[in-house]
C-alpha positions as CSV (number, residue, x, y, z in Angstrom):
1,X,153.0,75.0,78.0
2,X,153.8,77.4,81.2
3,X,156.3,80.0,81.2
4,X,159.2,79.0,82.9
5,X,159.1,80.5,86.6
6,X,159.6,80.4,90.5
7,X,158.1,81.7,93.7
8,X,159.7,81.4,96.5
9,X,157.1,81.3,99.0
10,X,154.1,80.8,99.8
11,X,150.9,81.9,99.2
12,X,151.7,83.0,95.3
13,X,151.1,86.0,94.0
14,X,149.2,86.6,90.8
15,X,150.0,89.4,89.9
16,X,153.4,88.7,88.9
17,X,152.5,85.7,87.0
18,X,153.0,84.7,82.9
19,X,150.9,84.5,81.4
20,X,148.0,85.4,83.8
21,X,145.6,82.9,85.0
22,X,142.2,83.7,83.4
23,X,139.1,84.2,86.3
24,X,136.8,85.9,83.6
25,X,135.5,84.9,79.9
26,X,133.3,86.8,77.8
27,X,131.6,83.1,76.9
28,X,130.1,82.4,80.6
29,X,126.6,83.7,80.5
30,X,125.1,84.7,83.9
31,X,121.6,83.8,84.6
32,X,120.8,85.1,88.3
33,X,121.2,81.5,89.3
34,X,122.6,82.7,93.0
35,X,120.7,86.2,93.2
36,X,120.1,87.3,96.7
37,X,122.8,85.0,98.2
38,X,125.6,85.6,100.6
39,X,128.9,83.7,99.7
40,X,132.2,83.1,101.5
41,X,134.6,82.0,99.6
42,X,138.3,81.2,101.5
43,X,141.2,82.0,99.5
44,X,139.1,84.2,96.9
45,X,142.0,86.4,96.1
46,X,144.0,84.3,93.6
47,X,143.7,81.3,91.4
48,X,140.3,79.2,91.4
49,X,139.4,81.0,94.7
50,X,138.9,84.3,92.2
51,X,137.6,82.8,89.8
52,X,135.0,81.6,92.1
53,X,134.0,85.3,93.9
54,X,134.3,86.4,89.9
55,X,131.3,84.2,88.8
56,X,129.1,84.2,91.6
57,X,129.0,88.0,91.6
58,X,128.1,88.1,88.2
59,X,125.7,85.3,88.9
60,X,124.0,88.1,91.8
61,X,125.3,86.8,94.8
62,X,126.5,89.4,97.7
63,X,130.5,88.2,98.0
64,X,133.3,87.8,100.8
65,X,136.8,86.6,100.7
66,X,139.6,85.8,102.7
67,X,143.1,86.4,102.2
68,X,146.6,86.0,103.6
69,X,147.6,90.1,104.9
70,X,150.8,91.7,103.6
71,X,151.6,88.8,100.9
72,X,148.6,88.9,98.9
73,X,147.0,92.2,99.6
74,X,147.9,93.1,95.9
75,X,145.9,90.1,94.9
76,X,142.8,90.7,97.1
77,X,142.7,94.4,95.7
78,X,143.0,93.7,92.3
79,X,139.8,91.3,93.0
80,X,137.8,93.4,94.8
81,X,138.2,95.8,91.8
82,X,137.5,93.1,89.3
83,X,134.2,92.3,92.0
84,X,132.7,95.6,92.1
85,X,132.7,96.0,88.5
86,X,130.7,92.3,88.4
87,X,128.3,92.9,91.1
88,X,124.9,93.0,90.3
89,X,122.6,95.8,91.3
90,X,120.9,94.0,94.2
91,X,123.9,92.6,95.6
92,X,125.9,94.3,98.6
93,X,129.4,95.3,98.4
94,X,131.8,93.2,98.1
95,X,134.0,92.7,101.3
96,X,137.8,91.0,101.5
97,X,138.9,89.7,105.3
98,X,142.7,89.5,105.9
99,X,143.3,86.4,107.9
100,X,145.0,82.9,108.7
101,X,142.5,80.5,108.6
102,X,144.7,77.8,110.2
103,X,143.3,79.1,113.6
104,X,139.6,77.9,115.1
105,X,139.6,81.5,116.4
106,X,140.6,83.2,113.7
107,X,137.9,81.4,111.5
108,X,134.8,82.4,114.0
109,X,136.6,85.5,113.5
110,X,135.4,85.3,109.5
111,X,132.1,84.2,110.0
112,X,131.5,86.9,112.7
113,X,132.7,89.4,109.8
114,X,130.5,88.0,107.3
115,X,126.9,87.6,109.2
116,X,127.5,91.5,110.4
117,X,128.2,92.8,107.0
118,X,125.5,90.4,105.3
119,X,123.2,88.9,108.0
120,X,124.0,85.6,106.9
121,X,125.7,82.6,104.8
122,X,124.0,81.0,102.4
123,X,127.2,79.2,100.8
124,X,130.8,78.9,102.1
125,X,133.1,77.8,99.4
126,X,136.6,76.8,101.1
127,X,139.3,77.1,98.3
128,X,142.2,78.0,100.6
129,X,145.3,75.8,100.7
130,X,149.3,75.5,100.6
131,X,151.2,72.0,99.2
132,X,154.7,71.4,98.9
133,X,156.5,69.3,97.4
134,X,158.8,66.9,100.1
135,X,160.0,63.4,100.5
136,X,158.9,61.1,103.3
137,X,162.2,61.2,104.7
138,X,162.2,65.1,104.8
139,X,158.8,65.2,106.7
140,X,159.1,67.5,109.8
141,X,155.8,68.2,112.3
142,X,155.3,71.5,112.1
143,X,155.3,71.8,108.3
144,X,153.0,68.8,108.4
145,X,150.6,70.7,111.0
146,X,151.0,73.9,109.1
147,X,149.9,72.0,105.6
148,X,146.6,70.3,107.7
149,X,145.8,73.3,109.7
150,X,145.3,75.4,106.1
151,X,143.9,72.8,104.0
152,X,141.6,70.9,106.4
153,X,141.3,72.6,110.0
154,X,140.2,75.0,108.5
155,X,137.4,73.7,106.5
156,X,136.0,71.9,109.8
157,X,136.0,75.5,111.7
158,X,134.2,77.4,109.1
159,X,131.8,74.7,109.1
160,X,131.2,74.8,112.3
161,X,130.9,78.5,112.8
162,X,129.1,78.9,109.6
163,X,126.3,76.3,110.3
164,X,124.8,78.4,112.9
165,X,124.1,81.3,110.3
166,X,122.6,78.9,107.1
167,X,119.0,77.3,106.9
168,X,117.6,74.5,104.3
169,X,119.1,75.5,100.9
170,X,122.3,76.1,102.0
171,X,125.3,74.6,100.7
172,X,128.9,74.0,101.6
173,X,131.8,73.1,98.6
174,X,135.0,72.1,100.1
175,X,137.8,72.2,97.5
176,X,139.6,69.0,97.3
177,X,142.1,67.3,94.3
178,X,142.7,65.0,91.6
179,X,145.5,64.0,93.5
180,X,143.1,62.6,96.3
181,X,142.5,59.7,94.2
182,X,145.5,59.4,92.0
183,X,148.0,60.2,94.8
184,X,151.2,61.9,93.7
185,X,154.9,60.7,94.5
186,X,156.4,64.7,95.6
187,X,153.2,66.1,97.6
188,X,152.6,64.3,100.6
189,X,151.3,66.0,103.0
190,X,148.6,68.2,100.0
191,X,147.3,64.7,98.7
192,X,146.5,63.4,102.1
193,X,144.6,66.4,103.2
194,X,142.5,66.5,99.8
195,X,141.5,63.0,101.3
196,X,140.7,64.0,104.2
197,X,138.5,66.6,102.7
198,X,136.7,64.2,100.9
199,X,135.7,62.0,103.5
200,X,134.8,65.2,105.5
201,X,133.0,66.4,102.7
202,X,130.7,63.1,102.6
203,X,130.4,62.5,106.5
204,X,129.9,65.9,106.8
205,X,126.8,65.9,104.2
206,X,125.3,62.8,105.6
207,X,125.3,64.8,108.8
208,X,123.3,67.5,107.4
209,X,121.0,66.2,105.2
210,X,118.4,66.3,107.6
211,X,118.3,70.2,107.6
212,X,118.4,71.1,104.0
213,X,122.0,72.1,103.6
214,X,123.8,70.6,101.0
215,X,127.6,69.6,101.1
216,X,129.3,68.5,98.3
217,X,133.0,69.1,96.6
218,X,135.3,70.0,93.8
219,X,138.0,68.0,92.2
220,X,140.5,69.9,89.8
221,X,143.0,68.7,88.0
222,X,146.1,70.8,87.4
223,X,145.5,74.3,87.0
224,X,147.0,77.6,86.2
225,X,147.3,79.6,90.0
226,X,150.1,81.3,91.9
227,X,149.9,77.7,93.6
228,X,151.6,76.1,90.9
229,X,154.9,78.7,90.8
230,X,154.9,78.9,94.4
231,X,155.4,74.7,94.6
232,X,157.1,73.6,92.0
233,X,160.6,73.5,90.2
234,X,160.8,75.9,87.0
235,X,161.1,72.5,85.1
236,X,157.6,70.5,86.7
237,X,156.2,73.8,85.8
238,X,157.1,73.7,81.9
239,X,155.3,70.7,81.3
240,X,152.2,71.1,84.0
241,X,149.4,69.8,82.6
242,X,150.7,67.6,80.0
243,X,149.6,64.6,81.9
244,X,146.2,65.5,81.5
245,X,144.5,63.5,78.2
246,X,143.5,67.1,77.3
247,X,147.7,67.6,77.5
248,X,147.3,70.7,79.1
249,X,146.2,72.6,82.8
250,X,143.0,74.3,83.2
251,X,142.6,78.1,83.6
252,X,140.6,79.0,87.2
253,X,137.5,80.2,85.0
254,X,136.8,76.7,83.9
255,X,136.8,75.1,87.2
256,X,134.4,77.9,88.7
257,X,131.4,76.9,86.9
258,X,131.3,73.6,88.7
259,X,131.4,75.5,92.0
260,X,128.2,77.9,90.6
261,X,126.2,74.4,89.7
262,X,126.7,73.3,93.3
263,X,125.4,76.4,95.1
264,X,122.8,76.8,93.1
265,X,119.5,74.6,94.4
266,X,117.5,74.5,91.0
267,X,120.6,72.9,89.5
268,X,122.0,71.0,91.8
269,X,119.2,70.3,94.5
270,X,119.7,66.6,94.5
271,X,123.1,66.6,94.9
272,X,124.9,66.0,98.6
273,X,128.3,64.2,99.1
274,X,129.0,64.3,95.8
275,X,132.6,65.5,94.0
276,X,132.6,67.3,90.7
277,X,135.8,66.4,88.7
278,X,136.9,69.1,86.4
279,X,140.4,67.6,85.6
280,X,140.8,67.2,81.8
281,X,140.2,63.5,81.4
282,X,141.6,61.6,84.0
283,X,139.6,58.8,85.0
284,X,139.7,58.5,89.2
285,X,136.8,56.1,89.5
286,X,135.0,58.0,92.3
């Protein structure tokens, strides 16, 4: 059971969360399964997006992240801290970009960033996303542009800037939801972008087969981030989770590994269009 508590805005902060979400365990194992790579990873300052960067730097890869300037900079210090410590000795230094990836510009102006710190992209992971909770009635356009342009304009702009930096081996995980294929009454506007990320995520793979680049997604279930306080009421967060058969929400460090399986090509080489569902026993049927 969560403790009781409410941000006010969004993005969340982590740092000011209780208990913290856990992005590290001393059980995961690293292997060198993404030694030499280059990762992006959207969002990688908080929540899953952390526990991402976490594991695929102890996992070798080189590692950037984006976050939101001013509201998370505490966040995206405290993991590039957590990052330098995990990086392997082949790997570059870490590197965090303050941006708003809402913007087609903005996200070329990523990529850019990335290829002249790293020379290249071997696997952008786009974790980066806002929900909240509203009622059809209470829908306005602009908050229903802001929540696409996040969680799914973004994810077709990084694509398309990133492409022209990856070769065969390659892979692209977009981050969409349980709530994709179970719907949920209270977050409208989130569920029907995590569809639309699935549908991109298999046209998009289809579209790419052809060159060796792999694109495939992720799935969660509820799970502990700065997300969660920053949506819901102090009551929906007592009980998150409890819906699950496993009655309880996943910590970020047990959704990364599915993200590590899908970038790396000796584990995941046949996989393309697929969705990993980490989400504590629900049964979606996809």
């Amino acid at each position: 059971m969560a403790t009781p508590q409410k941000q006010e805005t969004q993005p969340g902060k982590e740092h000011v969360m209780e208990p913290s979400p856990q992005f590290t365990s001393s059980h995961y194992k690293a292997c060198n399964k993404l030694q030499g790579k280059v990762a992006l990873v959207t969002g990688g300052d908080s929540g899953i997006g952390r526990a991402v960067c976490h594991t695929f730097a102890l996992e070798g890869a080189t590692v950037a992240f984006t976050y939101v300037k001013g509201r998370e900079d505490r966040d995206a210090e405290d993991t590039m801290r957590a990052l330098q410590e995990a990086k392997t000795r082949d790997a570059k230094d870490p590197i965090m970009i303050p941006t708003d990836l809402g913007f087609e510009e903005n996200c070329k102006r990523v990529i850019d960033e990335v290829v002249n710190a790293f020379g290249a992209i071997d696997v952008l992971v786009n974790t980066a996303a806002e929900q909240h909770e509203v009622s059809i009635e209470d829908i306005e356009e602009a908050k229903l542009e802001r929540v696409f342009r996040t969680n799914i304009f973004s994810q077709f702009f990084l694509a398309k800037y990133a492409l022209k930096h990856m070769k065969e081996g390659s892979s692209i995980i977009n981050t969409t939801s349980v709530v994709a294929y179970s719907g949920n009454p209270v977050l409208l506007e989130y569920a029907a972008t995590k569809g639309a990320i699935v549908s991109f995520t298999r046209g998009l793979a289809l579209q790419l087969v052809q060159k060796g680049i792999r694109v495939n997604a992720v799935a969660p279930g509820p799970v502990w981030t700065p997300l969660v306080t920053a949506s819901f009421s102090e009551e929906t967060i007592k009980k998150f989770g409890e819906e699950t058969p496993m009655k309880r929400a996943a910590q970020p460090v047990e959704i990364a590994p599915s993200y590590v399986f899908l970038a790396c090509n000796h584990c995941s080489s046949y996989f393309t269009g697929q969705v990993l569902h980490p989400n504590g026993g629900m049964i979606v049927n996809a």
